[in-house]
C-alpha positions in Angstrom: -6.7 7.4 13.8 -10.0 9.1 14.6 -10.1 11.0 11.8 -9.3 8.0 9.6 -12.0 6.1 10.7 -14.6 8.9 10.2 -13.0 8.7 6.6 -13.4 5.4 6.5 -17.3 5.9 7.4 -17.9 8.3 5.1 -17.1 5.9 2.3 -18.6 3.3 3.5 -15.4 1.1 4.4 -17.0 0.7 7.6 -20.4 1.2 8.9 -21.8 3.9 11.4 -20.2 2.9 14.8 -22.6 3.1 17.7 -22.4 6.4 20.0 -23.7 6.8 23.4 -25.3 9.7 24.8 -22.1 12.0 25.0 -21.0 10.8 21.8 -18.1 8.5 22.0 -17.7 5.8 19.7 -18.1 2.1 20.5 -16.6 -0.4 18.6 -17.8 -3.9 18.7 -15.4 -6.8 18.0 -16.6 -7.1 14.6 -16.0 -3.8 14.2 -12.3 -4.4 15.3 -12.4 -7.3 12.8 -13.0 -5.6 10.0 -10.5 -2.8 11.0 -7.7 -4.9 11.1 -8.4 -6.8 7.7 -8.7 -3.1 6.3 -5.4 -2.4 7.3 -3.8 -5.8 6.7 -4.8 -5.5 3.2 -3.7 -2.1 2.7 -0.2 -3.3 3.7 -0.5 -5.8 1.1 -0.9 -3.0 -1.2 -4.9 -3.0 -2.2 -6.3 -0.4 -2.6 -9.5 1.4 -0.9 -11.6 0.0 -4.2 -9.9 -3.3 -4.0 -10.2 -3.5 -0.3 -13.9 -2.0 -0.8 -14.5 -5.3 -3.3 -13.0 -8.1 -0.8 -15.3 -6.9 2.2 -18.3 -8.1 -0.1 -16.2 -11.0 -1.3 -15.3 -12.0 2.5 -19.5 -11.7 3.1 -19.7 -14.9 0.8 -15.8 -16.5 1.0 -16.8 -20.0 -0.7 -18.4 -18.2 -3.7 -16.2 -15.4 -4.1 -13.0 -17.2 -3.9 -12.0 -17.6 -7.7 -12.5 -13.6 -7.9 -10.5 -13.2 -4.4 -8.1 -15.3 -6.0 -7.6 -13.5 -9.2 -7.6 -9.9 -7.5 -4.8 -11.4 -5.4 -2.8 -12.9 -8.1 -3.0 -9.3 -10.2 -1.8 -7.5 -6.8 1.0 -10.4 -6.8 2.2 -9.5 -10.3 1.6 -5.5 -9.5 4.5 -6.3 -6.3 6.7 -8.4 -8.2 6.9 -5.9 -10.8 7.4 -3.2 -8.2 10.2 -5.3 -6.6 12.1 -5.0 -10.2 11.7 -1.9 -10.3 13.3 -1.0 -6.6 15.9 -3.5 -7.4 17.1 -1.3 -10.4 16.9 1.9 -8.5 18.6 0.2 -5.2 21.3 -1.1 -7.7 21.5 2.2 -9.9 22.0 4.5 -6.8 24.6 1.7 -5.4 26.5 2.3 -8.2 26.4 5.9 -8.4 26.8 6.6 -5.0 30.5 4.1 -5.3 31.2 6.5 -8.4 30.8 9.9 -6.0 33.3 8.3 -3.5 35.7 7.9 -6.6 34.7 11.1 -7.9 37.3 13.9 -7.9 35.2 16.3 -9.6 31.5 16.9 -9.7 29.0 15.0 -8.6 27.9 11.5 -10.3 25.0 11.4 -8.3 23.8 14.8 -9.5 24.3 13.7 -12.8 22.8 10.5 -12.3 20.0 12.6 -11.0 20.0 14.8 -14.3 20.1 11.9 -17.1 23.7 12.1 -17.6 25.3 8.7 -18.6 29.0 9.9 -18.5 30.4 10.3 -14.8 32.4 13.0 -13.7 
């Protein structure tokens, strides 16, 4: 985590955290704050140069929120279009891994794997 938030300094995701004489860092509760909306918005899938744009958005919310809005509706469409895309994939490997248990002879899954349409 340490080294992530030195990471996080360095590109300016977070400011220079105050040090005391021996070094350690101190974290203030906006600090904190800003931490956990960095990571709540990375689990929402935004990335560092999204997440870089709504910290300068959140400085002015009122003004910034038809852009906050649109960014979010783009990373809405981006998920939903993900979520297609794993639903194939769950329902393609479903089907080829019922094919292997039926499978006498090779492996459907390897073929699967390999581009072949025709099970074994």
């Amino acid at each position: 985590m340490l080294r992530l938030l030195r990471y996080y300094e360095k590109i300016k995701l977070m400011p220079q955290v105050h040090r005391n004489g021996t070094g350690v860092r101190f974290y203030s509760d906006i600090d904190l704050s800003r931490l956990r909306f960095i990571k709540r918005a990375q689990k929402m899938g935004f990335s560092l140069e999204e997440i870089t744009e709504l910290l300068r958005f959140r400085e002015s919310p009122q003004t910034a929120k038809p852009k906050v809005r649109e960014l979010a509706h783009h990373k809405l469409k981006e998920i939903e279009r993900h979520l297609e895309d794993l639903t194939t994939l769950r329902n393609e490997l479903r089907l080829l891994t019922n094919l292997c248990g039926a499978s006498e002879q090779g492996c459907p899954i390897l073929d699967g794997l390999d581009g072949n349409d025709e099970p074994c």
